[in-house]
C-alpha positions as CSV (number, residue, x, y, z in Angstrom):
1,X,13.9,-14.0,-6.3
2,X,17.0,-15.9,-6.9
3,X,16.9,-19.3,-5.1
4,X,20.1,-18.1,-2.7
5,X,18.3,-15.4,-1.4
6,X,14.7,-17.3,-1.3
7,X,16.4,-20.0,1.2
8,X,18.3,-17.2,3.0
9,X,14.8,-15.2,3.5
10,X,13.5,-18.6,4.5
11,X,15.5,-19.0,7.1
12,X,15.7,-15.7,8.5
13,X,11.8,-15.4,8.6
14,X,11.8,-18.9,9.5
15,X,13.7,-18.0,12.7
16,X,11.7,-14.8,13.3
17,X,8.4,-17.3,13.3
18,X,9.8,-19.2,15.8
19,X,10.3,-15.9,18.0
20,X,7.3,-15.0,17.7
21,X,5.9,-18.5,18.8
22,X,8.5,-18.1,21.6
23,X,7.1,-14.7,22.6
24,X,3.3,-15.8,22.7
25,X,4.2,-19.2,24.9
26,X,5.8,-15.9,26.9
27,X,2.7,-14.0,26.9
28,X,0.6,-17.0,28.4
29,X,3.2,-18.2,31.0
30,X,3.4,-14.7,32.5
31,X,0.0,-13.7,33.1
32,X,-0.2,-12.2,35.9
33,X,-1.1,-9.6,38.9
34,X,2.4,-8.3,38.6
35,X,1.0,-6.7,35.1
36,X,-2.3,-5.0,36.4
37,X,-4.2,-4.4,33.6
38,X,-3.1,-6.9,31.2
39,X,-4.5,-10.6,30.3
40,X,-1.2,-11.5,29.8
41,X,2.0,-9.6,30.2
42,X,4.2,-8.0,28.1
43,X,6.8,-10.5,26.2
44,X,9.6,-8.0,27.7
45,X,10.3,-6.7,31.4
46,X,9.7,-2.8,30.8
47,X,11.3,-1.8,33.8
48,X,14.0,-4.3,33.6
49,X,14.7,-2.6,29.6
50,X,14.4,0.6,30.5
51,X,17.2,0.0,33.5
52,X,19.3,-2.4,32.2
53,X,19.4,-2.6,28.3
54,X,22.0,-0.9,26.5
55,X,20.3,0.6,23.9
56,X,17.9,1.8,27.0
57,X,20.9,3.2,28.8
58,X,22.1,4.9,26.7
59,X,19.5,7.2,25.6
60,X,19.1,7.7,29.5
61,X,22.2,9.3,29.0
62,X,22.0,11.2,25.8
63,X,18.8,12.4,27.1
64,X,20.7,13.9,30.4
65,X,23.3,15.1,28.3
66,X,20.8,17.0,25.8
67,X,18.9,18.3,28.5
68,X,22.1,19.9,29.9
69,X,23.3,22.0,26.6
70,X,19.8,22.9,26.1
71,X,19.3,24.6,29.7
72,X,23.5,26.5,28.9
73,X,22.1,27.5,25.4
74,X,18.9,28.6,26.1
75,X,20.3,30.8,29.4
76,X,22.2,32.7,27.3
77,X,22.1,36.7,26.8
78,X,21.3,38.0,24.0
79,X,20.1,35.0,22.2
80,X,17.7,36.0,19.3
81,X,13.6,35.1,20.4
82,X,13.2,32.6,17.9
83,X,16.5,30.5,18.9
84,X,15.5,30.9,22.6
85,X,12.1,29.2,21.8
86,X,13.4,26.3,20.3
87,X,15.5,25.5,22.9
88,X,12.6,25.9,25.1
89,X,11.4,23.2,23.1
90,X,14.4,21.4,23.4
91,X,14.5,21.5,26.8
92,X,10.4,20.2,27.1
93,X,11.8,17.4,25.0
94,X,14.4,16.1,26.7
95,X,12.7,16.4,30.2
96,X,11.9,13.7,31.8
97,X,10.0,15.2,35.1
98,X,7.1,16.0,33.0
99,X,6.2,12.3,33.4
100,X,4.3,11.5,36.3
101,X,7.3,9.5,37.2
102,X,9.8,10.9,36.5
103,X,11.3,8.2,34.6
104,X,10.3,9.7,30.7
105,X,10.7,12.4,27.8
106,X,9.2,13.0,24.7
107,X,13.0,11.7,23.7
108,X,12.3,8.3,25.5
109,X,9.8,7.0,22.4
110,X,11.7,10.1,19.6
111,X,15.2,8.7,20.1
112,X,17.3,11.5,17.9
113,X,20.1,8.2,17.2
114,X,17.1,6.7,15.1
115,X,15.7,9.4,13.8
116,X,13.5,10.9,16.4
117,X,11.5,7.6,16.3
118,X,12.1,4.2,18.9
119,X,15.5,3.5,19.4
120,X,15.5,0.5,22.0
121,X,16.2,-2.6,19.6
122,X,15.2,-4.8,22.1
123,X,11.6,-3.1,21.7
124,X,11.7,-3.0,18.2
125,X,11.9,-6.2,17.7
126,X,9.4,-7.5,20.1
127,X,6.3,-5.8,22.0
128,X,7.5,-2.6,19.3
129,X,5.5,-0.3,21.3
130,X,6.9,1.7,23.8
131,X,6.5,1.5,27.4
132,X,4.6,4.6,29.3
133,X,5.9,6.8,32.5
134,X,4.0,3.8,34.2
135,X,5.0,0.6,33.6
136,X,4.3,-1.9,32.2
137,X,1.5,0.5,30.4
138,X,2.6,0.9,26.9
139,X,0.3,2.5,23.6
140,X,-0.7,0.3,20.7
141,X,1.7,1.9,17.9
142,X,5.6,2.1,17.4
143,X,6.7,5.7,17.7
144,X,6.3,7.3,14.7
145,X,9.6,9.5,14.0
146,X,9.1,13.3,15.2
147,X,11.9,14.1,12.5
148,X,9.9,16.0,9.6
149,X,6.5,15.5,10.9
150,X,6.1,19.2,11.8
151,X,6.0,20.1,8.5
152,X,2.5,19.0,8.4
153,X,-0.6,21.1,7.4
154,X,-3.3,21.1,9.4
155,X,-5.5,18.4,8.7
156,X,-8.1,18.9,5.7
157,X,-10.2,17.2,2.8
158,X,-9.2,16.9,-0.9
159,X,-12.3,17.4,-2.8
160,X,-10.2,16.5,-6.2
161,X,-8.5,13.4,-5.0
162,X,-10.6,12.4,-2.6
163,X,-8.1,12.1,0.0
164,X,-7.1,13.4,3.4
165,X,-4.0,15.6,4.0
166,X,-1.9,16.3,6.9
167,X,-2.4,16.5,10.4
168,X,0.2,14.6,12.7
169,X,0.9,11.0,14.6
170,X,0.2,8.0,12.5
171,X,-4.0,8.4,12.4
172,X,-3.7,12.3,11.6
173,X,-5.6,12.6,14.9
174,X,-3.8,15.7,16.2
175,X,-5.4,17.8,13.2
176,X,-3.6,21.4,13.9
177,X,-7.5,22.7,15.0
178,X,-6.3,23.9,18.5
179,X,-3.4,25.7,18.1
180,X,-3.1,26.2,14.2
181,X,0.1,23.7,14.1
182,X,-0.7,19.8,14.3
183,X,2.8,19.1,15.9
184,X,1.7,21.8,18.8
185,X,-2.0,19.7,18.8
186,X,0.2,16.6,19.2
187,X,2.7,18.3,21.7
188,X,-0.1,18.5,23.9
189,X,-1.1,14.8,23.6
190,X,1.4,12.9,25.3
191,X,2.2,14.0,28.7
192,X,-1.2,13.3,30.1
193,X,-2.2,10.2,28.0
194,X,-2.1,7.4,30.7
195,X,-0.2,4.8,28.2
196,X,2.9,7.2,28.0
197,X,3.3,10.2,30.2
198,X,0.2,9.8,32.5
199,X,0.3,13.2,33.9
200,X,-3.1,13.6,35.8
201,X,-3.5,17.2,34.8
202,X,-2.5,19.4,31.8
203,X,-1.2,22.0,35.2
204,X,0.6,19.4,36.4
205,X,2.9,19.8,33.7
206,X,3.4,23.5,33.6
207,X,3.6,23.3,37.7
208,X,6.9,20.5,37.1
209,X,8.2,23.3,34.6
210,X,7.5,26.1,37.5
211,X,9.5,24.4,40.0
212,X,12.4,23.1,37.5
213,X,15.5,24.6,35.9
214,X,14.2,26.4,33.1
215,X,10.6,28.7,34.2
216,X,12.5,32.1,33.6
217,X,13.4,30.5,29.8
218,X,9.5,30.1,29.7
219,X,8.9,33.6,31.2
220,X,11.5,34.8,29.0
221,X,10.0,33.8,25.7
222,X,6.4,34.1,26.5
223,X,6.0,36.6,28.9
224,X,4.5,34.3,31.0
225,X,4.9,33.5,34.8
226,X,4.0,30.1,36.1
227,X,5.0,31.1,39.5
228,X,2.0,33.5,38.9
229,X,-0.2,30.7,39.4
230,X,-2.1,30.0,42.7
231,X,-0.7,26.3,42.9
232,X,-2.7,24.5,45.9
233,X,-1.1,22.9,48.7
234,X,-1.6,19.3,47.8
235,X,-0.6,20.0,44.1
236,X,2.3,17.9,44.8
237,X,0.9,14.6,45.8
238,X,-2.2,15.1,42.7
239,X,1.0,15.9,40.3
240,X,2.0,12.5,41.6
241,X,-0.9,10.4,40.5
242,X,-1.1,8.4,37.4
243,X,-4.0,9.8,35.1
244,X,-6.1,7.4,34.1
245,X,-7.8,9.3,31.1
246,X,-10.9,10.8,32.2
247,X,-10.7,14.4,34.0
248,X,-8.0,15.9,33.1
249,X,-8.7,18.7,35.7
250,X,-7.9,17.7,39.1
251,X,-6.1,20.2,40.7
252,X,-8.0,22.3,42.0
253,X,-7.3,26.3,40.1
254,X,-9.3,28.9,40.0
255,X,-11.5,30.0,36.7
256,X,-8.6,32.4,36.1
257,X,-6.0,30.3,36.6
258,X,-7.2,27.7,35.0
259,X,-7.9,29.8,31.7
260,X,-4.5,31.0,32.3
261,X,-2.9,27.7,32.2
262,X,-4.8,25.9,29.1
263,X,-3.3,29.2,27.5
264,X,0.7,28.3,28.7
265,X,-0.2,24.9,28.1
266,X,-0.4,25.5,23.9
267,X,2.5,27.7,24.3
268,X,4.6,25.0,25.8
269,X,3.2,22.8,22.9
270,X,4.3,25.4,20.3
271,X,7.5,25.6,21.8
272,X,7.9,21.7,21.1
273,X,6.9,22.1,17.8
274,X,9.4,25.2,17.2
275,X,12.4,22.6,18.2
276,X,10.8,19.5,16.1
277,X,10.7,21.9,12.8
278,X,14.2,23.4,13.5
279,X,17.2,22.2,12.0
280,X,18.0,20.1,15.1
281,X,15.8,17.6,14.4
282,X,14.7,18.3,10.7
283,X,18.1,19.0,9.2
284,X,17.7,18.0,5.6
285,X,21.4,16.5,5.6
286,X,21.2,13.7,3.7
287,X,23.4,12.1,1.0
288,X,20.3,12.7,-1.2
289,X,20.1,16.5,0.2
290,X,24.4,16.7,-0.3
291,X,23.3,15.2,-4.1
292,X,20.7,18.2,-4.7
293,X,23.5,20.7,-3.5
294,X,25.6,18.9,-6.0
295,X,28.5,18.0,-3.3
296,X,27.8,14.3,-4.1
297,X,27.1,11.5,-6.4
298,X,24.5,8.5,-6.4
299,X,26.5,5.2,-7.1
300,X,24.8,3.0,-9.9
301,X,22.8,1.1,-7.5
302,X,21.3,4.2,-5.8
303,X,21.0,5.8,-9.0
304,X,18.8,3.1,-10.0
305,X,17.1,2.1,-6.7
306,X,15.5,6.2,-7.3
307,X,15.0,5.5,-10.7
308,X,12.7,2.1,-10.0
309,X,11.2,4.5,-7.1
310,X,9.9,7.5,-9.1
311,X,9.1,5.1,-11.9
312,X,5.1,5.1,-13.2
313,X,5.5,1.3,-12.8
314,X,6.9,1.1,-9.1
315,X,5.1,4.2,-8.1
316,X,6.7,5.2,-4.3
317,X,7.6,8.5,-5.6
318,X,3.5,9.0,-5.6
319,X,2.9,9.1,-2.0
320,X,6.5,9.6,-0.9
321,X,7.5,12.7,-3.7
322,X,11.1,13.3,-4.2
323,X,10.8,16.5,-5.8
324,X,12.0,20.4,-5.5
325,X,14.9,21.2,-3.7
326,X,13.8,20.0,0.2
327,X,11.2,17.0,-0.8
328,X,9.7,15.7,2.5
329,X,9.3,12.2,0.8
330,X,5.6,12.2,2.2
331,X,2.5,14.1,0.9
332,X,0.8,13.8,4.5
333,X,-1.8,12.1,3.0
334,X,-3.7,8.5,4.3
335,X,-3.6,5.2,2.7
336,X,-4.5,1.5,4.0
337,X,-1.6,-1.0,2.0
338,X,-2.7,-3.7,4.1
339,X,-0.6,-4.2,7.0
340,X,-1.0,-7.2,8.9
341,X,-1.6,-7.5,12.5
342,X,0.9,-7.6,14.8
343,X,0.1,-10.0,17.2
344,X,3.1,-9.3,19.6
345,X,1.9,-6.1,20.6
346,X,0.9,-5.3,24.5
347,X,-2.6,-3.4,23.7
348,X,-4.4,-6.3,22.5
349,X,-3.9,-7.8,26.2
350,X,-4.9,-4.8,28.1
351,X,-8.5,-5.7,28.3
352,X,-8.4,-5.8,32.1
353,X,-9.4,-3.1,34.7
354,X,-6.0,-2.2,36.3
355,X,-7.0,-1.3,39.3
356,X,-8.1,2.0,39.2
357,X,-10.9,2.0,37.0
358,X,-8.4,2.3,33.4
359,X,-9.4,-0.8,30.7
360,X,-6.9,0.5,28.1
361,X,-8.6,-2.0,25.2
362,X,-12.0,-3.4,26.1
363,X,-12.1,-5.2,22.7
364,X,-8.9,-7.1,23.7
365,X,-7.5,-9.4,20.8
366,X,-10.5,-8.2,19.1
367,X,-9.0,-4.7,18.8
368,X,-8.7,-3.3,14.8
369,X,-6.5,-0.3,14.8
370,X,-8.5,1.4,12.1
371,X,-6.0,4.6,11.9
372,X,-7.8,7.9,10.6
373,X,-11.2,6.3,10.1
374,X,-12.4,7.2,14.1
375,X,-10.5,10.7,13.9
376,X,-13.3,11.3,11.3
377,X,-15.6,9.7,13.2
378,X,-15.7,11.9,16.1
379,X,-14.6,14.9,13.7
380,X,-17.2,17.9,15.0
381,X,-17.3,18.1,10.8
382,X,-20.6,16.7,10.2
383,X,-19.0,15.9,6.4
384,X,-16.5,14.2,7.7
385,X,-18.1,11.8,9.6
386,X,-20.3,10.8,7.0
387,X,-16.6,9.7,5.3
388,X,-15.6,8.2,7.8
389,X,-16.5,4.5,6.6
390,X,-14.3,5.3,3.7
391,X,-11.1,5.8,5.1
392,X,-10.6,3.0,8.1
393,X,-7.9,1.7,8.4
394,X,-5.6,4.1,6.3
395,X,-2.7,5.5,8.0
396,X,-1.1,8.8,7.2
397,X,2.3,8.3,4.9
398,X,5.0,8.8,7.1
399,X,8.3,10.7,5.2
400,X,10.7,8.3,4.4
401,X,14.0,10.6,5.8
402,X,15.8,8.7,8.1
403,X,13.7,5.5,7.3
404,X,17.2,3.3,7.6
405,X,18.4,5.4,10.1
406,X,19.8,2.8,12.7
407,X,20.2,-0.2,11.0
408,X,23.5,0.7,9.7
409,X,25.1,0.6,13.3
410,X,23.4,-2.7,14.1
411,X,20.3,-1.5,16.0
412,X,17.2,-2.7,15.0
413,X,14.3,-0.9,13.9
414,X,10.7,-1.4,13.5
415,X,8.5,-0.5,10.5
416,X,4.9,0.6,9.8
417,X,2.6,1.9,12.7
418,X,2.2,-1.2,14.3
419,X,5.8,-2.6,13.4
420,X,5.1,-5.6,11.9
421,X,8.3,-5.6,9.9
422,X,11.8,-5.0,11.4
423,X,13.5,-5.1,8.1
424,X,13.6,-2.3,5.3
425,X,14.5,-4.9,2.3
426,X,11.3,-6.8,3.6
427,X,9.0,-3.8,3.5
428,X,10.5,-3.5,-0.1
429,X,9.3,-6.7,-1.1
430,X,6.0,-6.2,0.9
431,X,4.8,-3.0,-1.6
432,X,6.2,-5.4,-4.6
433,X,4.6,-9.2,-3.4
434,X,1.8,-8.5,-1.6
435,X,-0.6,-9.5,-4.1
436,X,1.5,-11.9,-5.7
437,X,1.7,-14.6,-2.7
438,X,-0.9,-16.4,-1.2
439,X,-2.5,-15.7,2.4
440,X,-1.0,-17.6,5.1
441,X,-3.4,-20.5,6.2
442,X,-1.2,-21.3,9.5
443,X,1.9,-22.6,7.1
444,X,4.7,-21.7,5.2
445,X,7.2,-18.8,5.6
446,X,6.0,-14.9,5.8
447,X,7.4,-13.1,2.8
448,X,8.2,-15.8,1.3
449,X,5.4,-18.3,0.7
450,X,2.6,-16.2,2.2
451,X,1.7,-13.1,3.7
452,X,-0.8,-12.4,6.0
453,X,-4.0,-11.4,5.7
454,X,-4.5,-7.3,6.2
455,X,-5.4,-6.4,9.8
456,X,-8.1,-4.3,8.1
457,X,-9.1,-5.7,4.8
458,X,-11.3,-2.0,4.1
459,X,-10.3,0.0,1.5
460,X,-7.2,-1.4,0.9
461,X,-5.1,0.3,-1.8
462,X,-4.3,-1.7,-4.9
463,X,-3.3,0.5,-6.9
464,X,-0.2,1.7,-5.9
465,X,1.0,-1.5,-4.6
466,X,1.3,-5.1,-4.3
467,X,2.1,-6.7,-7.7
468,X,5.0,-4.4,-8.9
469,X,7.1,-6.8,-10.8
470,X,10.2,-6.2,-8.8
471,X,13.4,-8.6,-8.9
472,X,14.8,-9.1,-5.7
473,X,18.4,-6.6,-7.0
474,X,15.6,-4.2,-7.9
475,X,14.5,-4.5,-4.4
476,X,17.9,-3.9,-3.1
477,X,18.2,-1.3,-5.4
478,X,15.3,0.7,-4.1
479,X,16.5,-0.1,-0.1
480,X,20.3,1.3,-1.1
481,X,18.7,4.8,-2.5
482,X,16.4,5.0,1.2
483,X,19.8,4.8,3.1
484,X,20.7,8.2,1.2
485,X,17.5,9.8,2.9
486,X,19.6,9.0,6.2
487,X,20.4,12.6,8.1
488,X,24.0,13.0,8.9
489,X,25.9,12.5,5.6
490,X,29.2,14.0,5.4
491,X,31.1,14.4,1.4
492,X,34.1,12.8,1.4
């Protein structure tokens, strides 16, 4: 690194210490009963982001304005099955009344501006994770982006690599066993986890759907009638009640309906999935994808930057393959490179009983996010438990479209599944330094005379990473070809 940019990386990390000293003296002073749950409060005001942050505002607004064309496009006659499904889907996503409050969509944490991934800078660069239906609950990982995620196989063991490969979310935990498609498994997930949508009851979902604007889409594109449903009186006030993670069945339906439900309940989950693989989210129009079509031309730098990417010595194209004609820029496999803790997130405080029962994170500060490793763990595949040891603390390789998506109109956006960076040149020189510098021992500048130890020093990969022999243009190189991968691209 050239001694410019050393002092200049100095001093921006330097400053980005200092927040993050300011943020913990934040933590402490606001402890609190006015954050139930939590041994000390968030370093942000959720509700006050949510309601007053401009980012926050307006995706409030994009999401209202999405919802609206979904609900005239998918009402229209004659619209072919398939079309009508996605924007079924598109319609589920952008619905905020299938929170418990209200107050969130699937689009809240999937912003489409950033790539279907967390598009609140004032977020990003803090508590990164995202705050649930019920604040100030929020989930101990940045939003991974929706954006090319359904593309995912179900989740399954390479016997001649010895790795894991697809599934979806950043642990692979929603494994495509239930309905066939991990991005349906993970539809499902959400709405009635009590960090994000908190929904008491699967039903309660479908119920909101029954009384809203779209149950004759639903009835139009899978022949099946919500209304049909014996709903009991007091559905309304259960519907109403934060889950808290234990029964999911509250309201009280009969064996058939029940059955009945679970079975809408995937269907509404497929219908998700339908939008997320469509070409409204997953559109493929990149500079890069305009450069395949032959409608465009890498400059010198990008040119190199892929060059230095699918190079044996720099190695990205490995995990994130750049090949064939629609390359995903992920293999949906799982690999630990080391990531540090991130010691600004929420979930580490939310080690006390909030009232009702709900400890979020017994272990507290103690917590290890250990990724896949526990999905095996509790796998009902006897094999893979006994691998389980082997793979904690390996995350699943998120594709690399969109991965700058944002940061060219100012906004800021956070990296890795716990966030840990907010800057795409420093991720860069992460994969290329990380064995090269010294651990941090409570001095010196991150990225620059240290790094931090890994938040899970098991089966760390060195292989692929962490003493790549990068200069710091090669770096810049490499981040000037990721902002081809950015969706949107229009030949001039």
């Amino acid at each position: 690194m050239q001694p410019k940019s050393r002092e200049l990386v100095r001093i921006m990390l330097g400053g980005a210490i200092l927040s993050i000293a300011l943020l913990s003296a934040s933590l402490a002073a606001n402890a609190g009963s006015h954050c139930p749950g939590y041994s000390q409060c968030p370093a942000i005001d959720y509700a006050q982001t949510m309601n007053e942050n401009t980012d926050a505002i307006a995706l409030s607004a994009e999401i209202a304005s999405e919802e609206q064309k979904a609900l005239a496009q998918a009402q229209k006659k004659n619209l072919p099955s398939g079309e009508r499904n996605k924007q079924l889907g598109r319609l589920l996503f952008f619905d905020v009344t299938l929170s418990v409050r209200g107050n969130q969509a699937c689009a809240t944490c999937h912003s489409p501006k950033m790539g279907f991934s967390g598009g609140i800078s004032q977020i990003n660069r803090t508590v990164v994770s995202f705050p649930g239906s019920v604040f100030p609950r929020a989930g101990n990982r940045r939003p991974i982006a929706a954006a090319y995620g359904a593309f995912a196989p179900p989740l399954h063991y390479e016997s001649k690599t010895d790795e894991f490969i697809g599934g979806t979310f950043w642990d692979a935990g929603a494994t495509g066993e239930v309905t066939g498609s991990p991005a349906a498994d993970q539809a499902m997930a959400p709405f009635v986890n009590p960090l994000e949508m908190a929904m008491p009851d699967r039903a309660c979902v479908l119920y909101r759907v029954a009384k809203g604007q779209y149950a004759s889409v639903f009835k139009a594109v899978w022949g099946i009638d919500l209304q049909s449903i014996a709903w009991p009186e007091n559905t309304e006030k259960v519907c109403q009640k934060p889950g808290q993670g234990g029964s999911l069945t509250p309201l009280k339906l009969s064996t058939t309906d029940r059955l009945f439900a679970n079975n809408a309940y995937q269907k509404l989950a497929q219908s998700i999935a339908s939008f997320e693989i469509s070409s409204a989210v997953s559109p493929f129009t990149s500079k890069f994808d305009a450069v395949l079509a032959g409608t465009a031309t890498l400059t010198a730098q990008e040119a190199h930057g892929l060059k230095l990417f699918n190079s044996d010595a720099v190695g990205c194209g490995e995990c994130h393959a750049s090949g064939g004609n629609r390359p995903l820029f992920t293999d949906f496999s799982a690999t630990n490179i080391g990531i540090p803790s991130n010691r600004n997130n929420p979930f580490l405080h939310e080690d006390v009983d909030n009232g009702k029962g709900l400890i979020a994170n017994p272990l507290g500060t103690a917590f290890v996010d250990n990724g896949i490793g526990p999905i095996l763990q509790a796998s009902n595949n006897s094999s893979w438990r006994a691998m389980a040891s082997r793979f904690m603390g390996m995350f699943q390789v998120p594709s690399l479209r969109n991965v700058a998506r944002g940061g060219n109109k100012g906004m800021t956006r956070a990296f890795m599944h716990n966030g840990f960076f907010t800057d795409l040149k420093m991720v860069v020189h992460f994969y290329n330094t990380r064995d090269v510098l010294p651990r941090c021992n409570g001095s010196g500048v991150v990225g620059v005379d240290c790094w931090p130890a890994p938040e899970q020093p098991a089966n760390l990969n060195t292989e692929e990473l962490g003493n790549l022999g990068l200069s710091d243009q090669d770096e810049q190189d490499i981040v000037a070809f990721l902002k081809t991968l950015t969706d949107g691209y229009k030949s001039k």
